[in-house]
DOPATI-260963 format. One record per residue (C-alpha): residue in one letter; x, y, z; chain; residue number from 0. Coordinates in nm, 3 decimals. Layout:
BEGIN
aa=a xx=X yy=Y zz=Z ch=A i=NUM $
...
***
This chain:
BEGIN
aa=x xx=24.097 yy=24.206 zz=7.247 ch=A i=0 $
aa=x xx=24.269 yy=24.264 zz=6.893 ch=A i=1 $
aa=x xx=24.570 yy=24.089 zz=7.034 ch=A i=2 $
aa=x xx=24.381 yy=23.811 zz=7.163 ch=A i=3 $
aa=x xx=24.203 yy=23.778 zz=6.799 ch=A i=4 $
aa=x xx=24.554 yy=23.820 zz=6.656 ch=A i=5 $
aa=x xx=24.655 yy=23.531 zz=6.807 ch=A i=6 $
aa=x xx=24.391 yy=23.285 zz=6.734 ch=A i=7 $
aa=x xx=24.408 yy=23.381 zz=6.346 ch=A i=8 $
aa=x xx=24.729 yy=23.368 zz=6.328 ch=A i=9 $
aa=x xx=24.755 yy=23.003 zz=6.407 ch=A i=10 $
aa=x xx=24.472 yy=22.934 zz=6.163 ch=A i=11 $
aa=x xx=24.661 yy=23.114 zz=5.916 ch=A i=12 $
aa=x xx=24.970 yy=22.911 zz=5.971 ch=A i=13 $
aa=x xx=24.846 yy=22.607 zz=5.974 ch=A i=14 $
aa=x xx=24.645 yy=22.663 zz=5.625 ch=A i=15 $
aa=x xx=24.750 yy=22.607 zz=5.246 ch=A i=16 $
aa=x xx=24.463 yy=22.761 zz=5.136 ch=A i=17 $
aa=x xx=24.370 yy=23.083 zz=4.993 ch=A i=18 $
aa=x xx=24.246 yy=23.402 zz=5.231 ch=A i=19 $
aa=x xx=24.001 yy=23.647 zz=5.174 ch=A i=20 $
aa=x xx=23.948 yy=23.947 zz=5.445 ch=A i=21 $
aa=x xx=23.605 yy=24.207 zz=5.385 ch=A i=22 $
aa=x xx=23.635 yy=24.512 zz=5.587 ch=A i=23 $
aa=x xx=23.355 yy=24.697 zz=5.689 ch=A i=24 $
aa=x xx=23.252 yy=24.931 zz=5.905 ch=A i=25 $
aa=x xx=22.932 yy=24.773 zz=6.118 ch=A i=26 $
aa=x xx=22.782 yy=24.440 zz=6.208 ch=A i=27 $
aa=x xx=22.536 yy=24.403 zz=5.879 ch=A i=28 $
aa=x xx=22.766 yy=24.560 zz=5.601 ch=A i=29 $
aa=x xx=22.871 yy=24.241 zz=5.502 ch=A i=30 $
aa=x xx=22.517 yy=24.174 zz=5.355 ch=A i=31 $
aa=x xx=22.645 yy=24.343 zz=5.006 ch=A i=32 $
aa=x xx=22.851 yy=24.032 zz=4.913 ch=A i=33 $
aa=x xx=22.716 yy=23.758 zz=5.148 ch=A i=34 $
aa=x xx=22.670 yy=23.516 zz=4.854 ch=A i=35 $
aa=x xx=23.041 yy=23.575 zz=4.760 ch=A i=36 $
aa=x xx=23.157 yy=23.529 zz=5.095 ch=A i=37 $
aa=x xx=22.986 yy=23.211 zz=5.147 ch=A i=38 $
aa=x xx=23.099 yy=23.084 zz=4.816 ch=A i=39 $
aa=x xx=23.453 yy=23.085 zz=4.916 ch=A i=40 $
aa=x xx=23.421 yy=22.970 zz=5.248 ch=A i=41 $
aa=x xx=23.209 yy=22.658 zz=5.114 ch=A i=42 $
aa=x xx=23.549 yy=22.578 zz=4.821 ch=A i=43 $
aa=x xx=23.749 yy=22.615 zz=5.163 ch=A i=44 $
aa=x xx=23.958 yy=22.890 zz=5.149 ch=A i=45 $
aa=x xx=23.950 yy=23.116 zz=5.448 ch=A i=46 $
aa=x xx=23.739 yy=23.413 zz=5.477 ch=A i=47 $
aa=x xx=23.773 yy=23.645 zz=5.726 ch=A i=48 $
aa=x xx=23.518 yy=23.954 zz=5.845 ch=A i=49 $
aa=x xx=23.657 yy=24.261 zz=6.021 ch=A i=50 $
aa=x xx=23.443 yy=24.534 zz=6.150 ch=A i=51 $
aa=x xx=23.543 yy=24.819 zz=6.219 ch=A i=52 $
aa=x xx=23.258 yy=25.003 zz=6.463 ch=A i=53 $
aa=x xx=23.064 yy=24.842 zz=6.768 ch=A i=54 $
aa=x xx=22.712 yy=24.946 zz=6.651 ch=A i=55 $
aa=x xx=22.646 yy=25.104 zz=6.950 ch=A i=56 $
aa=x xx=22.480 yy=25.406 zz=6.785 ch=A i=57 $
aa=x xx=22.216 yy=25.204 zz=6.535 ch=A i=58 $
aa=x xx=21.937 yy=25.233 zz=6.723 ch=A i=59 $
aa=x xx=21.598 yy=25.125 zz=6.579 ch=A i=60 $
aa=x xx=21.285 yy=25.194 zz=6.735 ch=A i=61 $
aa=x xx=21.160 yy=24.767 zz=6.712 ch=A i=62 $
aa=x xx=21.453 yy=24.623 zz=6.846 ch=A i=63 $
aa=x xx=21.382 yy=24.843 zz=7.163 ch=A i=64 $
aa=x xx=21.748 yy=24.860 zz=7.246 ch=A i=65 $
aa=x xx=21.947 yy=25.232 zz=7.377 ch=A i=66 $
aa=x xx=22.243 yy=25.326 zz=7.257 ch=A i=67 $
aa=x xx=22.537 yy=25.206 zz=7.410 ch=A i=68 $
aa=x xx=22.698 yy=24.890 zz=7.575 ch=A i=69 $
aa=x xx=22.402 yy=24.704 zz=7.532 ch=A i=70 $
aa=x xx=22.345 yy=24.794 zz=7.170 ch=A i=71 $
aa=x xx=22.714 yy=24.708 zz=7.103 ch=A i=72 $
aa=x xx=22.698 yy=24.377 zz=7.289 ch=A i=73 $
aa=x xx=22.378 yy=24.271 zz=7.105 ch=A i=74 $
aa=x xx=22.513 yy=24.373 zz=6.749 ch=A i=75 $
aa=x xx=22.859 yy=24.217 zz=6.833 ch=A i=76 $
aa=x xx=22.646 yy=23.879 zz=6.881 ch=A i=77 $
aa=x xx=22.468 yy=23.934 zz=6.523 ch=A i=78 $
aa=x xx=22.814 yy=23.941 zz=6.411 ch=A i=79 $
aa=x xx=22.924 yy=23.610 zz=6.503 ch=A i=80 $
aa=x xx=22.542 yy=23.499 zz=6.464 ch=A i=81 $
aa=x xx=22.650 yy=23.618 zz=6.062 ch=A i=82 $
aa=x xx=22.968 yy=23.445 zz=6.012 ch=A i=83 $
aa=x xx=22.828 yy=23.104 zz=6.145 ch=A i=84 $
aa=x xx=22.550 yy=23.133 zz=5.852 ch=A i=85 $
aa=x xx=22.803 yy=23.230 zz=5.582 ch=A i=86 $
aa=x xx=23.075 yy=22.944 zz=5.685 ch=A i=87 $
aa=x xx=23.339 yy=23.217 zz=5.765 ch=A i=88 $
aa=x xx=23.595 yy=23.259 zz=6.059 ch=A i=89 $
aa=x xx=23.430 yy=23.424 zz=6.339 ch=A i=90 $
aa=x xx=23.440 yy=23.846 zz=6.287 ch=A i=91 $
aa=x xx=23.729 yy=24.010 zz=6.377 ch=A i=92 $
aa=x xx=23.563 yy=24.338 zz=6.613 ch=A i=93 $
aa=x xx=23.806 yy=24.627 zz=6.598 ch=A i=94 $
aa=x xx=23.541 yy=24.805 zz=6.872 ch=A i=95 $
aa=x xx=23.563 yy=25.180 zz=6.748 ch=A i=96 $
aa=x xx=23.241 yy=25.373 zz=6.827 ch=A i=97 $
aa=x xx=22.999 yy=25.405 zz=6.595 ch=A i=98 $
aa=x xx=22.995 yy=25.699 zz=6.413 ch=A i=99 $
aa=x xx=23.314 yy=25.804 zz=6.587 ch=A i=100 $
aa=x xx=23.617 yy=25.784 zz=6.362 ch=A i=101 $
aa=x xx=23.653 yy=26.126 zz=6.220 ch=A i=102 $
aa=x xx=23.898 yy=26.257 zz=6.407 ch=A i=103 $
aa=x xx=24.235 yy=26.241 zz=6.369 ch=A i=104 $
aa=x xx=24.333 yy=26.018 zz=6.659 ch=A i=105 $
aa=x xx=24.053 yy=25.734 zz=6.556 ch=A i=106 $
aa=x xx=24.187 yy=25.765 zz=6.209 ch=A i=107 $
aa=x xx=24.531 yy=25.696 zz=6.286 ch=A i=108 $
aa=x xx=24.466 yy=25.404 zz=6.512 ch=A i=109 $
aa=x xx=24.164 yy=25.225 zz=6.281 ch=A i=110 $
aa=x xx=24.470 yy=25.252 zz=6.014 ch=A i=111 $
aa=x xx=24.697 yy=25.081 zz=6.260 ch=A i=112 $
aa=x xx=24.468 yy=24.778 zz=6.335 ch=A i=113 $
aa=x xx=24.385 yy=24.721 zz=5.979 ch=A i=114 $
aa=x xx=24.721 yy=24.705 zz=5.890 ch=A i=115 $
aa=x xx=24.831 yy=24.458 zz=6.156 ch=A i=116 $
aa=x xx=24.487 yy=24.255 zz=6.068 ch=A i=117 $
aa=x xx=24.651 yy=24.214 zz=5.739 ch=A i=118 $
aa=x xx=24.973 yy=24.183 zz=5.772 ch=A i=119 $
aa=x xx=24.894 yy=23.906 zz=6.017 ch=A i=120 $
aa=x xx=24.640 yy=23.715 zz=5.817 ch=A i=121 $
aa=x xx=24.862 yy=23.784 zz=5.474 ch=A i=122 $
aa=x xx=24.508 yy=23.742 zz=5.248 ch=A i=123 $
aa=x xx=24.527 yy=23.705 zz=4.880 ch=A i=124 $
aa=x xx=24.282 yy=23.977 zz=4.814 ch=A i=125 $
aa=x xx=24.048 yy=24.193 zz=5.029 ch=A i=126 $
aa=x xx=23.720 yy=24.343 zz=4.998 ch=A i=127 $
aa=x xx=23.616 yy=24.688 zz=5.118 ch=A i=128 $
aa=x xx=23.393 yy=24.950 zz=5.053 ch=A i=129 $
aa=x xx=23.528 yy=25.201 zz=4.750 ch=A i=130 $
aa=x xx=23.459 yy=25.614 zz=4.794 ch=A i=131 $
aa=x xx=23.058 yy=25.588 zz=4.772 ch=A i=132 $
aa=x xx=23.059 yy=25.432 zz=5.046 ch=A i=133 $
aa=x xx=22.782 yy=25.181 zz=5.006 ch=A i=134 $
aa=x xx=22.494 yy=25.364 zz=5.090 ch=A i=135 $
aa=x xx=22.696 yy=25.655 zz=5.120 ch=A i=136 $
aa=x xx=22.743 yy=25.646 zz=5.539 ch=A i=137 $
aa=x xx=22.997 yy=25.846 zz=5.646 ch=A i=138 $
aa=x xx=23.146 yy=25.570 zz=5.871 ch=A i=139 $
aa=x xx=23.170 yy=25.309 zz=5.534 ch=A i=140 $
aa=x xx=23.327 yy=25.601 zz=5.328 ch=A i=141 $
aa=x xx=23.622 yy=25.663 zz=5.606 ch=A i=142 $
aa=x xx=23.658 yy=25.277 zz=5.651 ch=A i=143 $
aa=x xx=23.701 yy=25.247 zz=5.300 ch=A i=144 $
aa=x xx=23.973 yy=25.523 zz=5.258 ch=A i=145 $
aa=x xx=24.133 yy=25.335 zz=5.554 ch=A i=146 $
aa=x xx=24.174 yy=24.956 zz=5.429 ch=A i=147 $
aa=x xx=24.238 yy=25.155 zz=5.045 ch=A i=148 $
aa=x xx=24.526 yy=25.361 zz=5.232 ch=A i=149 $
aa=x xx=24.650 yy=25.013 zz=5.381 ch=A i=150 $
aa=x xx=24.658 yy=24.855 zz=5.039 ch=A i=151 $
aa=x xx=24.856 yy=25.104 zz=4.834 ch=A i=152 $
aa=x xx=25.137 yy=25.176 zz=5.121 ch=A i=153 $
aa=x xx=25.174 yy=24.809 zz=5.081 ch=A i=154 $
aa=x xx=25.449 yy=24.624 zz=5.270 ch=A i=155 $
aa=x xx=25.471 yy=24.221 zz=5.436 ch=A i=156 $
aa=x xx=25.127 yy=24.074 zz=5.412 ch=A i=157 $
aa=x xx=24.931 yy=24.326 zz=5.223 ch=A i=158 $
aa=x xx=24.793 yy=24.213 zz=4.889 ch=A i=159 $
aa=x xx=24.771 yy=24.457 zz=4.603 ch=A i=160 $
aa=x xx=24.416 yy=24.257 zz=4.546 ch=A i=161 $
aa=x xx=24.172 yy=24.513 zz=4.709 ch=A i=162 $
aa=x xx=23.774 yy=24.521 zz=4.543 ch=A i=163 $
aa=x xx=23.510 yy=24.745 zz=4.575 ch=A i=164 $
aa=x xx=23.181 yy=24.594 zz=4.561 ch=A i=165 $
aa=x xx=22.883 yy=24.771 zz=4.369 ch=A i=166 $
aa=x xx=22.566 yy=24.691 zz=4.185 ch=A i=167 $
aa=x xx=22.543 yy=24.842 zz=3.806 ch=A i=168 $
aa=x xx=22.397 yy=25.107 zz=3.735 ch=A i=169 $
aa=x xx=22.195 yy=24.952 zz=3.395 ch=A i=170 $
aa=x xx=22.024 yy=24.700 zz=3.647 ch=A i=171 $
aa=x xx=21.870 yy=24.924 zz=3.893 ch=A i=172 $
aa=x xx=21.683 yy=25.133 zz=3.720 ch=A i=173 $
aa=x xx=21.334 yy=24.868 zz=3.753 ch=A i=174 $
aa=x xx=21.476 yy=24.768 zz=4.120 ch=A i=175 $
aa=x xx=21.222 yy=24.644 zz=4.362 ch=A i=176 $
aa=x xx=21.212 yy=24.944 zz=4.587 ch=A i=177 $
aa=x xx=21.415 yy=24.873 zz=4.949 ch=A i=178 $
aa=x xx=21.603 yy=25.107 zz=5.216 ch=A i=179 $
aa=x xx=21.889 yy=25.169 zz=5.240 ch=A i=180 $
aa=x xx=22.004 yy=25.152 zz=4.866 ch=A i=181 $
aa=x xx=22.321 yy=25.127 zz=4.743 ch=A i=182 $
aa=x xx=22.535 yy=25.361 zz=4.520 ch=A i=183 $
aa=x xx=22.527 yy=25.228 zz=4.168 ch=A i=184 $
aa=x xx=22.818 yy=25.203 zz=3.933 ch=A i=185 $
aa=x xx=22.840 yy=25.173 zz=3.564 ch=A i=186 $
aa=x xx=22.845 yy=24.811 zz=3.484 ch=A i=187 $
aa=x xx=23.151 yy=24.876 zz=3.230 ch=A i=188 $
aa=x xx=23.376 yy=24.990 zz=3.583 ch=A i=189 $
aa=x xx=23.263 yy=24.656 zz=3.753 ch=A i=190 $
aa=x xx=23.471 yy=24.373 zz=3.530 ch=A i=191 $
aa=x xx=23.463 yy=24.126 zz=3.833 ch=A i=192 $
aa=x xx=23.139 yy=23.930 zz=3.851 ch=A i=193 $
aa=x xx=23.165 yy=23.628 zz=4.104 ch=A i=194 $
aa=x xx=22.868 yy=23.398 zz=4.079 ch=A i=195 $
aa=x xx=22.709 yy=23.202 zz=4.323 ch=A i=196 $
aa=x xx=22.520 yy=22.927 zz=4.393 ch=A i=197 $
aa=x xx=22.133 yy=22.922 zz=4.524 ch=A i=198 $
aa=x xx=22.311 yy=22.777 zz=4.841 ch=A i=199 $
aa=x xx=22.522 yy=23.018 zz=4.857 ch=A i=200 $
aa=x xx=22.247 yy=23.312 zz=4.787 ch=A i=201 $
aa=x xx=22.029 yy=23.180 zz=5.143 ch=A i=202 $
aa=x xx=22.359 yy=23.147 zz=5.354 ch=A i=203 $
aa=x xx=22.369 yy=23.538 zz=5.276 ch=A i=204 $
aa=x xx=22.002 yy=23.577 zz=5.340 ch=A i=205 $
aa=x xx=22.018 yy=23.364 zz=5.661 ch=A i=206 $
aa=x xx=22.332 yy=23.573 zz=5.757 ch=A i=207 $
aa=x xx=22.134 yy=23.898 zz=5.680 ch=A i=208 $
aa=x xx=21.834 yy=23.759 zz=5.924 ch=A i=209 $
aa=x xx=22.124 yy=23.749 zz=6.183 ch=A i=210 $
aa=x xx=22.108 yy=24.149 zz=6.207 ch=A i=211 $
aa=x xx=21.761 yy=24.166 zz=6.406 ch=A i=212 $
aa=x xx=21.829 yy=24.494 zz=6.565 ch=A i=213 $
aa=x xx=21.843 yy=24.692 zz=6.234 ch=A i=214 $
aa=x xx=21.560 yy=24.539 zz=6.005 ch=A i=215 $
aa=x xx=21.233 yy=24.410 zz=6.052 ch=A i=216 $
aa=x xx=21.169 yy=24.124 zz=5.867 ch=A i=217 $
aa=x xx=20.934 yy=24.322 zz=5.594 ch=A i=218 $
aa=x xx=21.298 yy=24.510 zz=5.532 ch=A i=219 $
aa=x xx=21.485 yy=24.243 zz=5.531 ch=A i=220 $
aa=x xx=21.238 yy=24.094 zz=5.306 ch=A i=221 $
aa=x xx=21.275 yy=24.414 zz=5.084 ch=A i=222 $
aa=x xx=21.657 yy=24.446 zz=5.097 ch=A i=223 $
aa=x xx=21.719 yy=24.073 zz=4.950 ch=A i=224 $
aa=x xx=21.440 yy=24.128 zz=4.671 ch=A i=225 $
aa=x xx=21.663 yy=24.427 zz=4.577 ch=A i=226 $
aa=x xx=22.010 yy=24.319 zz=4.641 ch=A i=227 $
aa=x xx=21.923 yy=23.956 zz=4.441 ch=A i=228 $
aa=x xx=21.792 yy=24.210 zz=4.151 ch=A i=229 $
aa=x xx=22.138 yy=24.360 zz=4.097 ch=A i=230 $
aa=x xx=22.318 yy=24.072 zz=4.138 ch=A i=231 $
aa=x xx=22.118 yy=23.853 zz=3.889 ch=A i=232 $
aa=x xx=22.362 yy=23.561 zz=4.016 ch=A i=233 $
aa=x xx=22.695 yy=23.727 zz=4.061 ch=A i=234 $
aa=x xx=22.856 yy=23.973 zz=4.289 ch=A i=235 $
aa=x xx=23.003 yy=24.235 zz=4.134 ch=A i=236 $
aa=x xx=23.327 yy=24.410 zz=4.254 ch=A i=237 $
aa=x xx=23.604 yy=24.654 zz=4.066 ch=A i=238 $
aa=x xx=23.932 yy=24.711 zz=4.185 ch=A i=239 $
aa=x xx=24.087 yy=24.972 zz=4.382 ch=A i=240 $
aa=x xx=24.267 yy=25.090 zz=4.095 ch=A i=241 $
aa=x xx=24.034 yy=25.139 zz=3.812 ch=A i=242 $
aa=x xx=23.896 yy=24.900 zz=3.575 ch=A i=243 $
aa=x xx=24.036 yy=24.573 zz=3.407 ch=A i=244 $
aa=x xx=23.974 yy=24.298 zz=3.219 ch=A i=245 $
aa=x xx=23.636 yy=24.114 zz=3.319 ch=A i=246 $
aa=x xx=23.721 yy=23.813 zz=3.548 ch=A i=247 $
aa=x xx=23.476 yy=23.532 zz=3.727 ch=A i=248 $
aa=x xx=23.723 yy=23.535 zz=4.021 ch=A i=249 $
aa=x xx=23.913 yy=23.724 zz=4.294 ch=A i=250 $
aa=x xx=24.177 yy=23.479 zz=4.431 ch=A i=251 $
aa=x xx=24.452 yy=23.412 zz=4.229 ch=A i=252 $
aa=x xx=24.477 yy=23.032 zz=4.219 ch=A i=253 $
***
């Protein structure tokens, strides 16, 4: 399947002048913590790409009325693509490790594989992926992020030095609307990269973020985009890999 996906991007990537911009995360509905900034670029026309690392198979939730398993993993693959339609992107590259599976040496060693040949194949001007908090802290995001992070600084053809963690600052969530999961918080003065967004681009996310029926009802939902639009107060925020920097409005060089 990755060589099939290979494939197909690769001949989108050739035949493009414009800029890339790859997110990797570990499950369908990660991408929901910078949805607006993903459907900003797509909308200027650069290409944006989503790769997931984990099938889902193990995110059971009592209202979706779904087992874990195939069927779980079929039905959150479809969210997926549901997702990327909504935020304009190029349909989700699905790596297919099992949830909650890829602590252990072997998984490791081949989820560092793929992502490298994911990048080296779609050459993107800067990625997005989850720093050492994880997120919300799941052990799954953590690993995936020490994975794409290991990619980045080995380096080589087609891997940008342009990696971003995304966060929301600390000072702003303090009078949050409450919502579950949260997300680790980071002192605003470590996240110099704001990206703002439109109000267009603010539903795509939220219509995106509907997309992911198995995991929130809609009174979560409802409570997870009250909270996440409360940190961002128009602007996803991101730091890179490396540390701080001077603040910036932008992640592709242009």
């Amino acid at each position: 399947m990755l060589c099939l996906l290979i494939g197909v991007t690769q001949a989108a990537t050739a035949q493009s002048s414009r800029h890339r911009l790859v997110a990797v995360f570990a499950h369908p509905d990660d991408e929901r913590i910078v949805g607006p900034l993903l459907a900003r670029y797509a909308r200027e026309g650069h290409d944006v790409y989503l790769v997931i690392a984990t099938d889902g198979r193990k995110g059971v939730r009592e209202h979706a009325g779904i087992p874990a398993g195939d069927s779980l993993a079929q039905v959150r693959a479809q969210e997926s693509r549901c997702a990327a339609r909504e935020l304009g992107i190029h349909q989700p590259i699905l790596l297919g490790f099992e949830d909650a599976g890829l602590a252990s040496f072997t998984s490791l060693e081949a989820l560092r594989d793929q992502v490298d040949s994911v990048l080296r194949v779609l050459h993107p001007d800067a990625v997005i992926g989850f720093g050492p908090e994880g997120g919300t802290g799941h052990p799954d995001h953590r690993l995936v992020g020490d994975i794409v992070t290991q990619v980045v600084q080995t380096g080589g053809a087609g891997i940008p030095a342009a990696l971003y963690y995304p966060s929301l600052p600390a000072e702003r969530m303090g009078d949050a609307p409450p919502a579950r999961p949260t997300i680790a918080t980071m002192p605003q003065r470590y996240l110099p990269v704001a990206v703002p967004f439109t109000p267009g681009d603010l539903e795509a996310g939220r219509r995106a973020f509907a997309c992911h029926r198995t995991q929130y009802t809609p009174a979560e939902m409802d409570a997870i985009n009250r909270y996440l639009a409360h940190g961002w107060d128009g602007a996803v925020r991101l730091r890179p890999w490396y540390g701080g920097g001077a603040p910036r409005t932008d992640i592709l060089d242009r």
